[in-house]
Each structure stands twice: as structure tokens, then as C-alpha cells.
C-alpha positions as CSV (number, residue, x, y, z in Angstrom):
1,X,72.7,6.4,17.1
2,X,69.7,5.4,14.9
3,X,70.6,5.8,11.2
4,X,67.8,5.9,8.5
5,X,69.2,4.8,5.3
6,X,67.1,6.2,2.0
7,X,67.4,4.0,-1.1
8,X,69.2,1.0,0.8
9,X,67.9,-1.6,-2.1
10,X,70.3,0.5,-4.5
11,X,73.7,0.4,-6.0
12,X,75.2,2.2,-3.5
13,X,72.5,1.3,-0.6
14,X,72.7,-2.1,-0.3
15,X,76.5,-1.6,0.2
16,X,75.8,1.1,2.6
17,X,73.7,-1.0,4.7
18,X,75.6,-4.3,4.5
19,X,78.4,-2.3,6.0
20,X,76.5,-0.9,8.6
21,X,75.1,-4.4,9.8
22,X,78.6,-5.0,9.9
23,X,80.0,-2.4,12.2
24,X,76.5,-3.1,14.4
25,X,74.8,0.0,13.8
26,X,71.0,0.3,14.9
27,X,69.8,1.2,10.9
28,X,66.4,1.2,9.4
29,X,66.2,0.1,5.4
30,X,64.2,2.3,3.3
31,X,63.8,-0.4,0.6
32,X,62.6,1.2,-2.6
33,X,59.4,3.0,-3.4
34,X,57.4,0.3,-3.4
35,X,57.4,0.4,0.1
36,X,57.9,3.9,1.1
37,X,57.2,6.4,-1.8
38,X,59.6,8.8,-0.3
39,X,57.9,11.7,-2.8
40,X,54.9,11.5,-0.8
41,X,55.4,13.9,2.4
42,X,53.3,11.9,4.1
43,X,54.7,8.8,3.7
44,X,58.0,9.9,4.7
45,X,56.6,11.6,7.5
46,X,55.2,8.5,8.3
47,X,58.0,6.4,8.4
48,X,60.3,8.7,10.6
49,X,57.4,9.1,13.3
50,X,57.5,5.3,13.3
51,X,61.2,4.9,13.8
52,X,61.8,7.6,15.8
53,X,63.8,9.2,17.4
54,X,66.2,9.1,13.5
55,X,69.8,10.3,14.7
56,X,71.2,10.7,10.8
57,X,69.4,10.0,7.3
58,X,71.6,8.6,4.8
59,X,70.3,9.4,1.5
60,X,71.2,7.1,-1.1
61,X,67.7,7.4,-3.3
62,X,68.0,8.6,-6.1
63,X,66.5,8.5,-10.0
64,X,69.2,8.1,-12.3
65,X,70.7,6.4,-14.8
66,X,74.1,6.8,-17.5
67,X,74.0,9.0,-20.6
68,X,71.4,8.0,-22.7
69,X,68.9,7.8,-19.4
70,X,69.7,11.3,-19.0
71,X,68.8,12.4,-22.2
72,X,65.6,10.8,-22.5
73,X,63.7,11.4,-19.3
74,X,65.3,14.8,-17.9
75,X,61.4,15.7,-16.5
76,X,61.2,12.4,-14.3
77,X,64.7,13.1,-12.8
78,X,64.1,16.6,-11.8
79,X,61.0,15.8,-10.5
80,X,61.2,12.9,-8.9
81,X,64.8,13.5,-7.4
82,X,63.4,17.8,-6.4
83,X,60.6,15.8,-4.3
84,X,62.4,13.3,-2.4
85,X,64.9,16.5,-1.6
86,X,62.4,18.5,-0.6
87,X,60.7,16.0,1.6
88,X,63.7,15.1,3.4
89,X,65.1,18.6,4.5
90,X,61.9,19.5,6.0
91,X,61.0,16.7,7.9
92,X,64.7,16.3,9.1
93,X,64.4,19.9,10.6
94,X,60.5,19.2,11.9
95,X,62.0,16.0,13.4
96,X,65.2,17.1,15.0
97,X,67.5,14.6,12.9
98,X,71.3,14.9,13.9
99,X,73.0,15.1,10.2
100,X,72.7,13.9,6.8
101,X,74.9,12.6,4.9
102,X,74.1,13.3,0.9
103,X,76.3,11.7,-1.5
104,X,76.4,14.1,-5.1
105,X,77.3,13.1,-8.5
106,X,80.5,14.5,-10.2
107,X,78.0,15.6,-12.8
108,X,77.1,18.4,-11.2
109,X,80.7,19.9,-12.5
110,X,80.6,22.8,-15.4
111,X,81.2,20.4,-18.5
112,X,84.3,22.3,-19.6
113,X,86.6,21.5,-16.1
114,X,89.2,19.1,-16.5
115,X,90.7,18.9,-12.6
116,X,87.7,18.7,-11.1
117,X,88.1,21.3,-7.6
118,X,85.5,22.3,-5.5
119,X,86.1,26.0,-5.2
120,X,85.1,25.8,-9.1
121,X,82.1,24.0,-8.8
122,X,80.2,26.7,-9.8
123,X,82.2,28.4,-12.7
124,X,80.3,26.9,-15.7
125,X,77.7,25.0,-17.6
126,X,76.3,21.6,-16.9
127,X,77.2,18.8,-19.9
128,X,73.1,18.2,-21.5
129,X,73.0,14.8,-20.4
130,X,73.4,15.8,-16.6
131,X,71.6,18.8,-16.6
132,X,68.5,18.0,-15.3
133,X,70.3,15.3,-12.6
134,X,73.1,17.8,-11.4
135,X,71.2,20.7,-11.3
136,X,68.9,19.1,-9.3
137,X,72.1,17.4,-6.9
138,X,73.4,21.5,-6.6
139,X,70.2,22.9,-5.6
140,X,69.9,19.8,-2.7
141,X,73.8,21.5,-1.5
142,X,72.1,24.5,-1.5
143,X,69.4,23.1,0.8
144,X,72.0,21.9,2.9
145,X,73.6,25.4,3.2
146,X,69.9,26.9,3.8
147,X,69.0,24.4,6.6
148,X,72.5,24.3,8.3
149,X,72.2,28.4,7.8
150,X,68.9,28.7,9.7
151,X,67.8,25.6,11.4
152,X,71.4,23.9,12.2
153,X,71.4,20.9,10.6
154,X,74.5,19.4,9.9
155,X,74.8,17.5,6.4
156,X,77.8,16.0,5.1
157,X,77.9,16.7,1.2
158,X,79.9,13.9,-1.0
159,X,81.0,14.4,-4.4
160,X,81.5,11.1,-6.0
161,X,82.7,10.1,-9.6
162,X,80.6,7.3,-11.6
163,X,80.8,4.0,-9.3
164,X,81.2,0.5,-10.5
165,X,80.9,-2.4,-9.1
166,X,78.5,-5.6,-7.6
167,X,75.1,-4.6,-7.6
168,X,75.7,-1.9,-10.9
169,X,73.2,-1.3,-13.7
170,X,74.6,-3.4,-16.7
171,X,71.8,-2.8,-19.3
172,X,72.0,0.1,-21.8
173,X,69.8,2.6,-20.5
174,X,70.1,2.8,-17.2
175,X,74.0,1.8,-16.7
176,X,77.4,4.2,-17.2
177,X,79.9,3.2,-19.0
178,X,81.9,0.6,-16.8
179,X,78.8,-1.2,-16.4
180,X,77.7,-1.5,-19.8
181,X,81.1,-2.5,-20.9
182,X,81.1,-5.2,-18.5
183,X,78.0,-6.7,-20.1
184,X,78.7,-6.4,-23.4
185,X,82.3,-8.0,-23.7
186,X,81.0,-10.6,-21.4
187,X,78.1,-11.5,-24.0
188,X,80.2,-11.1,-26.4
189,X,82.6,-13.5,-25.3
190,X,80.4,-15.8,-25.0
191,X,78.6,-15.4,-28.0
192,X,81.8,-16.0,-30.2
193,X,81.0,-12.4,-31.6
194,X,83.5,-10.8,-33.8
195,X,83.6,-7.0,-32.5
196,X,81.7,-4.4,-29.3
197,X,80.6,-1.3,-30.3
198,X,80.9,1.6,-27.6
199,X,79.5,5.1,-27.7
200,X,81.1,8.0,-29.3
201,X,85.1,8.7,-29.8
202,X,86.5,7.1,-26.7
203,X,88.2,10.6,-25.8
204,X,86.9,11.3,-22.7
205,X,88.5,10.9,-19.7
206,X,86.4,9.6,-16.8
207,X,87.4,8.7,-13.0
208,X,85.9,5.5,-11.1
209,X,85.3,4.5,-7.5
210,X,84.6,1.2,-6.3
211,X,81.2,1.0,-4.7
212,X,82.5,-0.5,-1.8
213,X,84.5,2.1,-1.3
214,X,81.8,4.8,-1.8
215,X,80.1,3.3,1.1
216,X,83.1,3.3,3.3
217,X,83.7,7.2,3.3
218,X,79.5,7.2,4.3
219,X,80.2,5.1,7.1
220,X,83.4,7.4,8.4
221,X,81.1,10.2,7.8
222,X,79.0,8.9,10.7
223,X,81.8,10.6,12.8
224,X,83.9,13.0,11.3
225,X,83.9,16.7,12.2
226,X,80.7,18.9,10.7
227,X,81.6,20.8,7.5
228,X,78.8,22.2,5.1
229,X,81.5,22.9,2.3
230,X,81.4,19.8,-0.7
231,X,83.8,17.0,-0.5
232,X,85.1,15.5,-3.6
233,X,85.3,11.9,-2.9
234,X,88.1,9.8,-5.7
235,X,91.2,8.1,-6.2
236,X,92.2,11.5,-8.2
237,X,92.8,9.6,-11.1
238,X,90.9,9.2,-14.6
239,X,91.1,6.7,-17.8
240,X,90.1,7.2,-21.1
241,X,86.7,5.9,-22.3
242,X,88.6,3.5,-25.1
243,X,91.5,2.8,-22.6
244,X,88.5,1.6,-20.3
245,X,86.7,-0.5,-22.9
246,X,90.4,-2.0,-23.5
247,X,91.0,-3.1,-19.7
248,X,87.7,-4.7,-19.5
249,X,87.8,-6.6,-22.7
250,X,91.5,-7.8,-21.4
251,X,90.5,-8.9,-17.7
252,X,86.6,-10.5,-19.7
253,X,89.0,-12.3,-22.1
254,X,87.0,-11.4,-25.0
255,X,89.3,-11.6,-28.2
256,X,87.6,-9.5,-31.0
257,X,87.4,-6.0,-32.1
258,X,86.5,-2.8,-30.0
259,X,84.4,-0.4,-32.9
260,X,83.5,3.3,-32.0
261,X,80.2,4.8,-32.7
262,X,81.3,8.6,-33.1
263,X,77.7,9.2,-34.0
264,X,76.6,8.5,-30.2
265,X,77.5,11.5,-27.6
266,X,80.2,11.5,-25.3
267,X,79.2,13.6,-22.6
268,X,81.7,16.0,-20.9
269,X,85.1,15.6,-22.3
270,X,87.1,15.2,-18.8
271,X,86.1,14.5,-15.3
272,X,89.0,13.5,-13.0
273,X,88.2,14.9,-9.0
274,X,91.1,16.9,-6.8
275,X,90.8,14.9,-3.9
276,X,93.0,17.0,-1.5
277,X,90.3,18.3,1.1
278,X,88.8,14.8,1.5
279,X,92.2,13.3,2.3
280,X,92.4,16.2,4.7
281,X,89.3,16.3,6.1
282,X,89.4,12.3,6.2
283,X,92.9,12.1,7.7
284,X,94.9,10.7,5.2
285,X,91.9,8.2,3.8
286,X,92.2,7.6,0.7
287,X,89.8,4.6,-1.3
288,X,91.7,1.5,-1.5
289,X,90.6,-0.3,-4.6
290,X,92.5,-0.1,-7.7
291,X,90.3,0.2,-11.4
292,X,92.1,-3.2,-12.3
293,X,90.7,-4.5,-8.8
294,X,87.2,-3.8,-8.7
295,X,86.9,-4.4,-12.5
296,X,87.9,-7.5,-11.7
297,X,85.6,-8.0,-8.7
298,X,83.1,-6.9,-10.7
299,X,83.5,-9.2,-13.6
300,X,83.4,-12.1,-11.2
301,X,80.3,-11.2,-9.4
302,X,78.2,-10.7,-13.3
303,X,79.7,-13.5,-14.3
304,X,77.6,-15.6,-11.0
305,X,74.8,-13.2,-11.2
306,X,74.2,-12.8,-15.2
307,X,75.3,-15.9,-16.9
């Protein structure tokens, strides 16, 4: 098995392929566009024919970023996300590729669900802020459905919640929540300032999978049974934004005010997956890090890489 993994200097990528070297898998790296512009058909062409034969493409490229990234640049996401898509459907079926496996964001849910099921994935609008992003992430299922429909190929679809972890975004434009919380009580900490401000009411509730864990489900998807039908992939669980900004300041040990800028959107108001078919389809797996865990993890590993 010869696995191509897209977007392997990411977030989730570089944990991806660290697990793969690992377990010894034969993997090729796709590391970032400044060495394959996977947009450009010929590129990507390129680097399959080079590689070949490709048994399964992992695609963890994408162009995103947290709230306030989705906002301002909703043309760059649709567009550069629609080409990479496009590109990699179409060369997988010209090039015989076994399966991909196509992690989504939980984004892609109608902004007024609460348990987030996949049977209701459809039933409503997309929050502004992941608009462009998830309607973009839907249309790439409905590739998936098209090409397993016509040409056979066999793509494993993963609905994931926001991850955390090493390797995250922690500035404010590009970063989620968890992220940016991390860097601001750390900074704040240590410089002796009196309060953190945070984006909007603090209401919503949000769920959160460790990175490492994200890449573990990719890995198992290697081998588990062919379904075309979404996967949500969580601990099932969710945490309000303040309640969130509260743990982190508590395992940072920052000791001064948390202040709410209700004047900054909060995105959808709840987002917390059903995780029943991927405990079923993934015999009983469920991800093993706890929020106080990985925060933690991820604390330590800022505080090495940042300070």
C-alpha cells in the first residue's frame, strides 16, 4: 500500500504522517504549495505519475482558518479549497487510486442543530462564518457519492469537530478558539496583565478532538470496511466557549480577569457530534484524550515552541 498524504506540513498532516512513519507505511508527503501547488491539474497530475502506482490519497490540504478567517476571505476558501477538490477526484479516478480518505469540518452542519447527527446534515442553513468553507466540504461528499456512484472509488468521509492541539494555529486570524485561548492567557501570564478578552457571549457550546486523535481514526481508516455515508468523528461531548476560556486560564495559571466582547460574533450557537455510527463502524473506538489532557499537552508544547 502506497499512501499519498495531501497537506502533510499541516495541523492535522504532520500528525498524520508522523503516525504513519510509525506504523511503517510506504507514504509520500505532499508538503505544502510551495512545492506542489495541488490547484494546478498539472502539477498534481504530475506528482502522482511520479509516485505511482498511489494505493489511497489522504487529503489533509486544506484553506482555512477560525471565525474571523472565515469572514474575511470566503472567495479564497471556496476557491482554493473547490480546486484542490476538483483536481483530486479526477485524477484519482484517471489514476486508479484505491480510496480516499477526506476528513470534513463539523461546520458543514445547519447552524441551528444542537446534537449534531448525520441523517440531519442536510436540514438547514450554514452559520455565515463557515459558509463558504462548509459548503465547499459538502459539495467534496457529494463528489465522493458521484465518483463511488459511477467510477467506484471508495472514499472514507470524516466529520471532525474543531481540533486542538501541537502544531495548532495560535494567532488571531487564522486559529479557533482553543488555540487562541492558549496564546493569549499564556502572554498574558507572562505579561503580568490584569484581564483576556474573548469573542462574543461565551454561550456557545463547542466540542474538541485532540489532533492526535484525529489522525488515529485516518490511520484505522486505512482498513476499515468501505462506506460512502459521513462519519461523525468526537468524543460526543461539548463545553461552553467561557467554560473553555476558564479551563485554559486554570491549567496556563494565569490569575486575572476573563472579559467578554459581546460585540464580536459567536458563530453557531451549539455544535456537539452523535458519535454512535463511528463507534459502530469503528468497533467500539472511541478517541482517548480527555479536553483537560490535550489542553494540557498542548500548553506544554506552546510553552517550548512560543516562549
Amino acid at each position: 500500500m502506497k499512501i499519498l498524504v495531501l497537506g502533510a506540513v499541516g495541523f492535522l498532516g504532520a500528525q498524520v504522517r508522523e503516525k504513519l512513519r510509525k506504523s511503517n507505511y510506504d507514504f509520500i508527503p505532499v508538503l505544502g504549495s510551495s512545492k506542489i501547488d495541488l490547484r494546478d491539474r498539472n502539477q498534481f497530475k504530475s506528482l502522482l505519475d511520479d509516485n505511482k502506482p498511489v494505493n489511497v490519497i489522504v487529503n489533509c490540504a486544506a484553506y482555512t482558518g477560525g471565525i474571523k478567517f472565515g469572514l474575511d476571505y470566503p472567495a479564497d476558501i471556496f476557491t482554493n479549497n473547490m480546486l484542490i477538490n476538483i483536481n483530486m477526484f479526477e485524477l484519482a479516478r484517471i489514476k486508479k487510486v484505491d480510496r480516499i480518505i477526506n476528513p470534513i469540518s463539523n461546520c458543514t452542519y445547519p447552524n441551528n442543530a444542537r446534537i449534531l447527527k448525520e441523517e440531519e446534515w442536510w436540514d438547514g442553513d450554514l452559520d455565515d462564518s463557515a459558509l463558504s468553507f462548509g459548503t465547499v466540504r459538502k459539495a467534496n461528499w457529494v463528489q465522493s457519492w458521484a465518483f463511488e456512484r459511477q467510477y467506484g472509488v471508495n472514499t472514507i468521509n470524516l466529520i471532525f469537530p474543531n481540533m486542538y492541539g501541537p502544531g495548532d494555529h495560535f494567532d488571531s486570524i487564522k486559529s479557533h478558539a482553543l488555540g487562541s485561548f492558549i496564546h493569549k492567557f499564556v502572554q498574558a501570564r507572562k505579561n503580568n496583565e490584569e484581564a483576556v478578552t474573548i469573542w462574543g457571549t461565551g454561550t456557545p457550546i463547542r466540542e474538541w478532538l485532540y489532533v492526535e486523535d484525529a489522525a488515529e481514526i485516518i490511520i484505522k481508516s486505512l482498513k476499515v470496511d468501505p462506506f460512502i455515508e459521513p462519519v461523525n468523528v468526537g468524543i460526543g461531548e461539548g463545553i461552553s466557549i467561557l467554560e473553555l476560556a476558564k479551563l485554559v486560564k486554570k491549567i496556563v495559571g494565569f490569575e486575572g480577569n476573563i472579559k467578554l466582547d459581546r460585540t464580536k460574533p459567536d458563530g453557531a450557537p451549539h455544535k456537539v457530534m452523535d458519535n454512535s455510527r463511528m463507534v459502530k463502524k469503528y468497533k467500539g473506538w472511541k478517541p482517548p484524550t480527555s479536553l483537560k489532557e490535550g489542553i494540557k499537552k498542548t500548553v506544554e508544547w506552546y510553552n517550548k515552541h512560543h516562549i
